[in-house]
C-alpha positions as CSV (number, residue, x, y, z in Angstrom):
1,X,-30.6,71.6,43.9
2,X,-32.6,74.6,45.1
3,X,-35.5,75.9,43.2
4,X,-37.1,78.7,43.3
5,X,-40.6,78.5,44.3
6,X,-43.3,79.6,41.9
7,X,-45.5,83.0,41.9
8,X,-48.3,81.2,43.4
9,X,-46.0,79.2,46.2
10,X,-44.5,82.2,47.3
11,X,-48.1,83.9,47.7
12,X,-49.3,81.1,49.8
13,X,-45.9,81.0,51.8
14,X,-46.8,84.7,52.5
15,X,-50.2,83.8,53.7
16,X,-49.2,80.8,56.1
17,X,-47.1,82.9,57.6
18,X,-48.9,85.9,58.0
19,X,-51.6,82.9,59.6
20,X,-48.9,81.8,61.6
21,X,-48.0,85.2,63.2
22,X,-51.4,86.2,63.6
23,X,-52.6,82.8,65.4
24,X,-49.4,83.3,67.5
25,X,-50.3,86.5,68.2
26,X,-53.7,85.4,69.3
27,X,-52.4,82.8,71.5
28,X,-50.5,84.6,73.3
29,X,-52.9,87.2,73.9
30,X,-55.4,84.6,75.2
31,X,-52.8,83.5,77.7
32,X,-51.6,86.8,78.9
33,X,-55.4,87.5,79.2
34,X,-56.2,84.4,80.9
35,X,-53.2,84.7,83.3
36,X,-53.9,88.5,84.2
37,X,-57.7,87.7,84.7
38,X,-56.3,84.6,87.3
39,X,-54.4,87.4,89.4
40,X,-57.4,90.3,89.2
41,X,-59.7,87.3,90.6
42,X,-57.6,85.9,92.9
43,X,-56.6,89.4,94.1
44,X,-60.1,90.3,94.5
45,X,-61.8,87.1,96.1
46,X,-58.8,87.5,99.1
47,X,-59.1,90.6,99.5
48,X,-62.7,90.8,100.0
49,X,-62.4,87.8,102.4
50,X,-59.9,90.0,104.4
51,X,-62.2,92.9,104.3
52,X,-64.7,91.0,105.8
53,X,-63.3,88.7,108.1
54,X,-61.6,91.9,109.7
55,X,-64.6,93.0,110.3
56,X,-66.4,90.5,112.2
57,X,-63.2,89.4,114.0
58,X,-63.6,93.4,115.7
59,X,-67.0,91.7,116.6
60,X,-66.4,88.6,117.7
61,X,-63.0,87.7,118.6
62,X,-63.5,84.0,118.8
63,X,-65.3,84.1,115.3
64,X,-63.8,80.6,113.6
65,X,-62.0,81.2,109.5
66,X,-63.5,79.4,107.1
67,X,-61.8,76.2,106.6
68,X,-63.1,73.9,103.1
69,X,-60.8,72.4,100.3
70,X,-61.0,75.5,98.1
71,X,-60.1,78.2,100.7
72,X,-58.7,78.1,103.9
73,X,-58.2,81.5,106.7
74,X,-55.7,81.7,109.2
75,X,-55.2,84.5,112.2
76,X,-51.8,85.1,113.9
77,X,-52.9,87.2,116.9
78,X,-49.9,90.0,117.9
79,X,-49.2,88.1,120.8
80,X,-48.1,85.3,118.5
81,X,-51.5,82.9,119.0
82,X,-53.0,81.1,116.0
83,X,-51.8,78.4,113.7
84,X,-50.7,79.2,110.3
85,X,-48.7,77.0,108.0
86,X,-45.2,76.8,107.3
87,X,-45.8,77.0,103.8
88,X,-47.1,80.6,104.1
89,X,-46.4,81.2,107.3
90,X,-43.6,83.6,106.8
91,X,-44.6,85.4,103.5
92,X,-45.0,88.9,103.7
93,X,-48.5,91.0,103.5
94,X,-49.5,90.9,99.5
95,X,-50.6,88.1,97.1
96,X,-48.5,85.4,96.8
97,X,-48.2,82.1,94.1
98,X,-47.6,79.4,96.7
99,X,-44.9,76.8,95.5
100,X,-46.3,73.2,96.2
101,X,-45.3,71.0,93.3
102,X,-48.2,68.2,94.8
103,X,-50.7,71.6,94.3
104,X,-50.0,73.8,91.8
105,X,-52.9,76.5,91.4
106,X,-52.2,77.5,95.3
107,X,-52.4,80.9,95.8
108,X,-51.6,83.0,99.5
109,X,-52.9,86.8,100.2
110,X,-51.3,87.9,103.9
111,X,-53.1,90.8,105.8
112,X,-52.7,93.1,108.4
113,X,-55.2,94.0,110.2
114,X,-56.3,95.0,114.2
115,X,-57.3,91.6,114.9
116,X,-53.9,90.3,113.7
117,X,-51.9,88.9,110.3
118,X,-55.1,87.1,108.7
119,X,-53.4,84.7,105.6
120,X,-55.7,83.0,103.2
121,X,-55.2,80.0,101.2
122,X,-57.1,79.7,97.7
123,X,-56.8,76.7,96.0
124,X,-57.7,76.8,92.1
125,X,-56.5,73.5,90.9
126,X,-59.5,73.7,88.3
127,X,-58.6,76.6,86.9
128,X,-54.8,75.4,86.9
129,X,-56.1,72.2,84.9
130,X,-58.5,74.8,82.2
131,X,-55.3,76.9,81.6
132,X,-53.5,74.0,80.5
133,X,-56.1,73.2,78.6
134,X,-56.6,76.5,77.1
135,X,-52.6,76.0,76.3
136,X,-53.0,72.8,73.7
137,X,-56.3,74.3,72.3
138,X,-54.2,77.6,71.4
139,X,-51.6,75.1,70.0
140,X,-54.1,73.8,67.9
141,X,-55.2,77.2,66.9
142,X,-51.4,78.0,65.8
143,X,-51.5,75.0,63.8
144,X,-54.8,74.5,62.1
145,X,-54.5,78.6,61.4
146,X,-51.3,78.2,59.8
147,X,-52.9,75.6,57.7
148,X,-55.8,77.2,57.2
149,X,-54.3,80.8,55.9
150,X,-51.8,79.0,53.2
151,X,-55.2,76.9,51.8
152,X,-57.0,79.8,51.4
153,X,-53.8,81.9,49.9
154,X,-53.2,78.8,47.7
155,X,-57.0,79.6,46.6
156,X,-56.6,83.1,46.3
157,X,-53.3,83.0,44.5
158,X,-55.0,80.7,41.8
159,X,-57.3,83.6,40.9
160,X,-55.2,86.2,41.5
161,X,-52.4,84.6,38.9
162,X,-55.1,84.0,36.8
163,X,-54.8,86.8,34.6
164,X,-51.3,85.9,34.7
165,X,-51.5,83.2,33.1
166,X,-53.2,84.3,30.3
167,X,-51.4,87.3,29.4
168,X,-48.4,84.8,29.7
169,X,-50.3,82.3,27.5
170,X,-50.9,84.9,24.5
171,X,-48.0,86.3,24.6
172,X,-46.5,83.0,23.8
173,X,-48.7,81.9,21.0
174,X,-47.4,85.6,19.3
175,X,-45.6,84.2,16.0
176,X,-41.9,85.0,15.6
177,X,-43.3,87.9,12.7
178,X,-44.0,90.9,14.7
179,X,-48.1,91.9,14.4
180,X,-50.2,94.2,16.1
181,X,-51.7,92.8,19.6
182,X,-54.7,93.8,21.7
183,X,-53.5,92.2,24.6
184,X,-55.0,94.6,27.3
185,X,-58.4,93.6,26.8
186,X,-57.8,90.3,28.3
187,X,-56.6,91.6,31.9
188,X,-58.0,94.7,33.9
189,X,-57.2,98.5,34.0
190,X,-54.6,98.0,36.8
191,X,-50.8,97.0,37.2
192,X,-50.9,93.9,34.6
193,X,-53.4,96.2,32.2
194,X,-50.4,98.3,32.2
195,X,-48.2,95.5,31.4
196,X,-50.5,94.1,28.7
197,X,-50.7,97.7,27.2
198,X,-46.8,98.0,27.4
199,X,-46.6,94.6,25.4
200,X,-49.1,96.3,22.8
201,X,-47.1,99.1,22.3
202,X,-43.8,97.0,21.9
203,X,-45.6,95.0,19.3
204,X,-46.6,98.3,17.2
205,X,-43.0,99.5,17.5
206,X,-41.7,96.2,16.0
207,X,-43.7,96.0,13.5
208,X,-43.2,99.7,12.2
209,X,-39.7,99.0,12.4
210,X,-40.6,95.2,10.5
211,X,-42.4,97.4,7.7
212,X,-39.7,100.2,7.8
213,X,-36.6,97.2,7.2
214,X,-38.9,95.7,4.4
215,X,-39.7,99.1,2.5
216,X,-35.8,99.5,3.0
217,X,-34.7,96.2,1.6
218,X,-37.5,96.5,-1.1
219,X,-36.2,99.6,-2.8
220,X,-32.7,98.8,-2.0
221,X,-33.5,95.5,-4.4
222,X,-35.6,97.9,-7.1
223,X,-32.6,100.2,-7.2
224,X,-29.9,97.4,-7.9
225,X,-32.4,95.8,-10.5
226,X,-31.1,98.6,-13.2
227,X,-27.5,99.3,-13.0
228,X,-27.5,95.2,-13.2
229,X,-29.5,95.1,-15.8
230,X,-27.0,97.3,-17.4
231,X,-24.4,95.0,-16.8
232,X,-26.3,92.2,-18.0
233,X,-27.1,94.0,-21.3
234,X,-23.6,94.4,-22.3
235,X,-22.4,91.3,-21.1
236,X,-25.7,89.9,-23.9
237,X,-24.5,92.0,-26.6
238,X,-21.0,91.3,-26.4
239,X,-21.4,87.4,-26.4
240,X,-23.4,88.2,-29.5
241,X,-20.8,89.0,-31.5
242,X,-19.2,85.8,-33.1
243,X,-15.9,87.9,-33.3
244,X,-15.1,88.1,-29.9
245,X,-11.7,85.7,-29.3
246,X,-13.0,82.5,-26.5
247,X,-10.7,83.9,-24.2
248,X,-13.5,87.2,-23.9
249,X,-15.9,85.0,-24.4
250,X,-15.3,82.6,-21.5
251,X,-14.8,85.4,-19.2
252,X,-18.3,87.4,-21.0
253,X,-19.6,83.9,-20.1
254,X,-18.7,84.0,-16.3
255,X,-19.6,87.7,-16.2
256,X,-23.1,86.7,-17.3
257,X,-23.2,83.5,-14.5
258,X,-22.2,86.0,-11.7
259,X,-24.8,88.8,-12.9
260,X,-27.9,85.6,-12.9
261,X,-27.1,84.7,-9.6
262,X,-26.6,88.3,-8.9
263,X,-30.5,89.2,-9.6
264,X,-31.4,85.9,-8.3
265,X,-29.9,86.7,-4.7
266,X,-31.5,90.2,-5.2
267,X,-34.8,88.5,-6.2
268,X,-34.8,86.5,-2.9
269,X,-33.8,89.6,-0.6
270,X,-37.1,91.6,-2.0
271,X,-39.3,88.2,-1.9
272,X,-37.5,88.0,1.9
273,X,-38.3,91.3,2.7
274,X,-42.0,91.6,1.3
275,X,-42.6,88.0,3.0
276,X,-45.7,87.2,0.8
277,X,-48.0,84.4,1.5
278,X,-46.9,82.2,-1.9
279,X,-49.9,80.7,-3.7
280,X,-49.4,77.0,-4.7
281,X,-49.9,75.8,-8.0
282,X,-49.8,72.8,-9.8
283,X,-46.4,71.9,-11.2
284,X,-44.8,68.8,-13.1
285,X,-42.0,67.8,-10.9
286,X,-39.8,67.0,-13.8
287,X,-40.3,70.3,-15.8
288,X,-39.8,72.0,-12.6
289,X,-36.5,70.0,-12.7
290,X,-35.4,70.7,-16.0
291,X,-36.2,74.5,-15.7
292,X,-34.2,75.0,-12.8
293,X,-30.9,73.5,-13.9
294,X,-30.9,74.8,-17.2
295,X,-29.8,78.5,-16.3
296,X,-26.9,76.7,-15.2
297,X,-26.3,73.6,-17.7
298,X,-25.0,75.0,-20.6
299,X,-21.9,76.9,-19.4
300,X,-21.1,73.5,-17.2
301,X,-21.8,70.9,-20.4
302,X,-18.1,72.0,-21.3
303,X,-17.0,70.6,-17.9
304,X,-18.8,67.0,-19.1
305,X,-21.4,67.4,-16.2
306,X,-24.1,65.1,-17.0
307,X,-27.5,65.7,-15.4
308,X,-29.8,62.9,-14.4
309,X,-34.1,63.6,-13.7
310,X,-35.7,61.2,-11.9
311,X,-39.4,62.9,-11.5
312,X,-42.7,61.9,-12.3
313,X,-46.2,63.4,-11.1
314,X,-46.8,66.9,-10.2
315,X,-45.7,69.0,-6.9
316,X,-48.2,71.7,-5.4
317,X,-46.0,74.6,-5.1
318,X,-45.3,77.8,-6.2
319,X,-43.8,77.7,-9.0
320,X,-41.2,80.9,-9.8
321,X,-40.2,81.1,-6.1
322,X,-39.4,77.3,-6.2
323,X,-37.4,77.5,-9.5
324,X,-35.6,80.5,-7.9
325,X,-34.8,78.6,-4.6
326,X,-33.7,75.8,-6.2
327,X,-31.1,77.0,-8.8
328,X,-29.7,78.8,-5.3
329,X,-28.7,75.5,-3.6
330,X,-27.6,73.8,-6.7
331,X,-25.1,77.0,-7.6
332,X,-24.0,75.9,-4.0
333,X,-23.9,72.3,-4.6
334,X,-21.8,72.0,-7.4
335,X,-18.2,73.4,-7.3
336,X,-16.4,75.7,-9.9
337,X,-15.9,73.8,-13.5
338,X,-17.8,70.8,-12.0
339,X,-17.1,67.4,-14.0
340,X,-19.8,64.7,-12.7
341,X,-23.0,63.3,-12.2
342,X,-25.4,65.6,-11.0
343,X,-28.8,63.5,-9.9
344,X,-32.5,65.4,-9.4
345,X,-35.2,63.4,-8.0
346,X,-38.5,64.1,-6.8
347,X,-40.8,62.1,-4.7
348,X,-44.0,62.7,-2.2
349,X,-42.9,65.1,-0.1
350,X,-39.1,65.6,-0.7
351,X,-36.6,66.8,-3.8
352,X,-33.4,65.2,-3.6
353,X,-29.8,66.9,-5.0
354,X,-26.7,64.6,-5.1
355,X,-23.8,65.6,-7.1
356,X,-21.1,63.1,-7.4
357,X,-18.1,63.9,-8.7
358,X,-15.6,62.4,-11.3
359,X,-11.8,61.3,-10.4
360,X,-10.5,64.1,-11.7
361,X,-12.9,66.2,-10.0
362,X,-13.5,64.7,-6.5
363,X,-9.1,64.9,-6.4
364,X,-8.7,68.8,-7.6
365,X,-9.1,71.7,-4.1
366,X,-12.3,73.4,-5.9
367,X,-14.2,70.8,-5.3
368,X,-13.2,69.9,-1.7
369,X,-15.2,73.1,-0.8
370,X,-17.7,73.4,2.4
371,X,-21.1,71.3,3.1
372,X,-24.0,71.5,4.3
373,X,-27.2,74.0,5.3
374,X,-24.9,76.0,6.8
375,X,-21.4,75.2,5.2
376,X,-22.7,75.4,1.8
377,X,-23.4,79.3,2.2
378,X,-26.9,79.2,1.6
379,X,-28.1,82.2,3.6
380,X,-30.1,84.4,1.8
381,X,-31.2,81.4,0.0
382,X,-31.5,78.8,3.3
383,X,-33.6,81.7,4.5
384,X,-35.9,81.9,1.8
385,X,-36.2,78.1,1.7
386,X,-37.4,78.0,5.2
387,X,-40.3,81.1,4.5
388,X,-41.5,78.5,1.9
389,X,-41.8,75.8,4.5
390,X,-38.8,73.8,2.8
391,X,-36.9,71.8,5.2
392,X,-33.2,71.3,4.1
393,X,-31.5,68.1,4.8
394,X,-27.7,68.1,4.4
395,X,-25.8,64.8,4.3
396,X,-22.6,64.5,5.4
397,X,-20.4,65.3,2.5
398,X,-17.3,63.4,0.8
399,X,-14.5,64.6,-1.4
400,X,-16.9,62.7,-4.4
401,X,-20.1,63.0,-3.1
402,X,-22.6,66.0,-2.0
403,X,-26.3,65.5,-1.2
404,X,-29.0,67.7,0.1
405,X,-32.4,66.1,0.5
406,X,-35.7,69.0,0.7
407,X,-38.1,68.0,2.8
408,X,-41.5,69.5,1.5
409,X,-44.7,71.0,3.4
410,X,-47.4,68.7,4.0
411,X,-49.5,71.0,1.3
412,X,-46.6,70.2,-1.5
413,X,-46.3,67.0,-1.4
414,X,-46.4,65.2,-4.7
């Protein structure tokens, strides 16, 4: 499958090549050169041999051409005297490349001058041989430039990415709560400072809007506390009076269940929204127990729910916000005019909450009701579970059985 290559891979790819076509570049410039300076010497050495020999032949006719293995004259007089040979012997006045696969660097200048059509015959086989030479060592050049310029841009992209790296790095370790950042001071003042300064400014925008939500949900939970409150009040006074027929009472008595767990979900919403760092204290697991199911025992004892406490030892925890948590998930756990066993138990490191239900019970629809974390509804209260560093653990539930198992922080273990 293809991948896309890295920041640093993709600088070093840009620097082998930009070796590559620079060494190429090179290369071929060193040929070109090397081939043009061939035909400027070659040019030159004939034609000053022609220059010369032109001279002297004015002088002395019978004067013999030089004749060795790496340049040979010839003279054709006008009246058609003289050997030449039949390699070169009809090319035309100029400098010629002489084709002779068994001699290769042959080269031909043809002149005409009053003595006659003097050729000569250059032979550079030595320079042939250095120019093919010169051709491998510029192929080595290509090569070991190529490979050179990609080492040194997999060097330079190291340091350049650098910074990178660790602008990436602390922007990762930033906690999921949004806080104020200095992250510019750990690059430069260029592009990435920028970036780094962009980041900071994000990070003060979250977390005036973070404090603007919070003041919001704060006094939205202050203002609810009193006409509750109200409610509450009457629903106190009315259950006073011994009077009032059990058909008002019963429904004073749910009115009163529903305004408690009312100001408890408006309790956790303010203790969500100010997201204080909770002191731990030291608390007796089963009192902790005990207080937690009792806001909710007495109007279930009719029901024949029997509660079980299996606790001993203490927890390190705090104490109201675990109380408040706790009667949360068991309003959850236990279904409308629950008839049962309800079992608490606490242990190093975890709180377990089973309910299992009578016949009767497990058989009727209210208590075939959803599971779980997330089935049992426990938002507000799943959230504030997990800002104490509870863990909740849902098993699998059954028409006569629900558990959920609380995993504790390391800190609250028994």
């Amino acid at each position: 499958m293809y991948r896309k290559l890295t920041l640093r891979q993709r600088i070093t790819l840009a620097y082998a090549v930009l070796g590559l076509v620079l060494s190429l570049l090179f290369a071929l410039a060193s040929i070109y050169l090397t081939e043009d300076y061939e035909e400027i010497v070659v040019t030159e050495i004939l034609l000053g041999q022609a220059q010369d020999y032109a001279e002297r032949l004015q002088q002395q006719p019978d004067l013999a051409l030089p004749r060795t293995h790496r340049l040979s004259g010839y003279l054709r007089r006008a009246d058609g005297s003289g050997f030449v040979p039949a390699d070169v012997a009809d090319l035309p006045p100029g400098i010629h490349d002489v084709d002779d696969a068994t001699d290769p660097g042959k080269h031909a200048g043809v002149f005409d001058t009053k003595a006659g059509r003097l050729t000569f015959v250059i032979n550079l086989n030595s320079i042939e041989a250095l120019e093919d030479y010169l051709l491998w060592f510029m192929l080595a050049v290509v090569v070991l430039g190529t490979a050179a310029s990609g080492w040194i841009g997999w060097l330079l992209a190291g340091k350049t990415i650098l910074p990178v790296r660790r602008l990436a790095q602390a922007v990762d370790s930033l906690p999921a709560r949004p806080q104020a950042t200095d992250l510019a001071r750990l690059v430069g003042e260029d592009e990435l400072g920028r970036l780094a300064m962009a980041i900071d400014a994000y990070q003060r925008r979250l977390l005036d809007t973070d404090a603007a939500e919070r003041s919001f949900f704060a006094d939205a939970s202050h203002e609810l506390r009193t006409p509750i409150a109200v409610v509450q009040g009457v629903a106190e006074v009315l259950l006073d009076d011994a009077e009032a027929p059990p058909p008002l009472r019963r429904r004073l008595a749910r009115l009163e269940r529903g305004m408690n767990e009312l100001t408890d979900l408006i309790n956790v919403l303010l203790g969500l929204a100010r997201r204080s760092a909770y002191v731990a204290v030291t608390t007796d697991a089963r009192a902790l127990l005990q207080e937690s199911v009792a806001s909710i025992l007495s109007p279930l004892e009719a029901s024949g729910l029997r509660v079980e406490i299996d606790a001993t030892g203490s927890l390190q925890l705090p104490h109201a916000e675990s109380v408040l948590t706790l009667r949360g998930i068991l309003r959850r756990l236990l279904p409308p005019a629950a008839g049962g066993v309800l079992h608490l138990q606490a242990q190093t490191g975890r709180i377990e909450l089973r309910y299992d239900a009578i016949a009767s019970a497990s058989s009727s629809p209210a208590s075939t009701g959803a599971s779980s974390d997330q089935n049992l509804g426990l938002t507000l209260v799943g959230r504030f579970a997990t800002h104490l560093g509870w863990h909740l653990e849902e098993v699998p539930a059954t028409a006569a059985q629900r558990r959920i198992v609380i995993v504790l922080p390391a800190e609250e273990s028994a």
